[in-house]
Residue, then its C-alpha position, 0 to 999 in steps of 0.5 A: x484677759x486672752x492673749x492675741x492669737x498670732x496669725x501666722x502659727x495658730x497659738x497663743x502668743x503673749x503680749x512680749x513675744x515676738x522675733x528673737x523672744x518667740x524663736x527662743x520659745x520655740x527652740x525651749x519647746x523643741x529642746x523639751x519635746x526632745x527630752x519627752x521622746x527620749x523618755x519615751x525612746x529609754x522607757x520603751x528600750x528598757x521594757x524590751x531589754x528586760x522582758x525580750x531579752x531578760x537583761x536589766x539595763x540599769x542606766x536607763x532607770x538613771x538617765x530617766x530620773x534626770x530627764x524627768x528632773x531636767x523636764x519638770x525644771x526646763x518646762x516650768x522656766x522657760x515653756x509653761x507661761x504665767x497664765x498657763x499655770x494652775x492658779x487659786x485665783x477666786x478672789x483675783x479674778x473678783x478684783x476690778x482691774x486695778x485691784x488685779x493689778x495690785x495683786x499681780x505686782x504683790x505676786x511677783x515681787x513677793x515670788x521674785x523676791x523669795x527666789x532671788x533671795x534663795x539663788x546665791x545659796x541654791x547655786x553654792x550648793x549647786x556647786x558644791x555638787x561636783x563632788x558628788x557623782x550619779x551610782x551608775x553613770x559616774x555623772x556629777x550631780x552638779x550638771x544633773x541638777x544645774x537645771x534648777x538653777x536655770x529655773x531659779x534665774x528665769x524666775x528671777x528674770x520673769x518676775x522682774x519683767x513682769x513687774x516692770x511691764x505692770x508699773x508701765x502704761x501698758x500694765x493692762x496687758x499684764x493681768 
């Protein structure tokens, strides 16, 4: 099913998304493209440091590996949507309706359920990552990868929304 196209931007707009959900995707997607153009901006000064000026800037391999990582984790929970993602959906989409229904609500509780399982040890290990440090900037690696738990949580959050609007009236406009 196609979501609505909103008049007033010209993109995609899903069927839960409106005022303060639709500024808090916005403001994602801007924090991502931030990430993105410091990749680009780190990248490009690291090539011109080490073949203009012969000199190795070693933070930079460093602050890139934890922009990619931020990157990957930051898109998938809060920029990518489910029907943005790259499914195996043959038989999903044979389903009648109903069927599709089903699937979707076995789907997110299954993937909700698994996450919310792994959040309580993902996160104490999270944690336990103060007291490890980055080799060149001396960061703790508990802020670099505190990403993954915002990703575990959206998840969690995602899943449960979505099975609570697939046991409503409404539920068509979740598959």
């Amino acid at each position: 099913m196609q979501t609505p196209v909103d008049e007033t931007s010209s993109e995609c707009v899903g069927p839960r998304e409106h005022g303060f959900l639709a500024q808090l995707r916005q403001l994602a997607d801007w924090f991502a493209a931030a990430m993105f153009a410091g990749v680009f901006l780190i990248f490009n000064y690291k090539i011109f440091t080490r073949y203009f000026e012969h000199n190795e800037a070693v933070w930079a391999d460093e602050i890139l590996v934890i922009l990619f990582i931020w990157i990957i984790f930051w898109a998938q929970a809060f920029v990518v949507r489910d029907r943005e993602q790259i499914t195996f959906d043959l038989v999903y989409r044979l389903l009648p309706a109903r069927g599709q229904r089903v699937a979707a609500f076995a789907r997110h509780l299954s993937i909700g359920g698994i996450f919310l399982w792994a959040l309580p040890g993902s996160l104490g290990y999270i944690k336990f990552l103060w007291r490890e440090h980055t080799p060149v900037l001396n960061l703790p690696l508990d802020w670099v990868y505190s990403c993954f738990g915002l990703f575990l949580i959206a998840v969690v959050v995602r899943s449960v929304v979505s099975v609570r609007y697939l046991l409503g009236s409404r539920w068509r406009t979740e598959i």
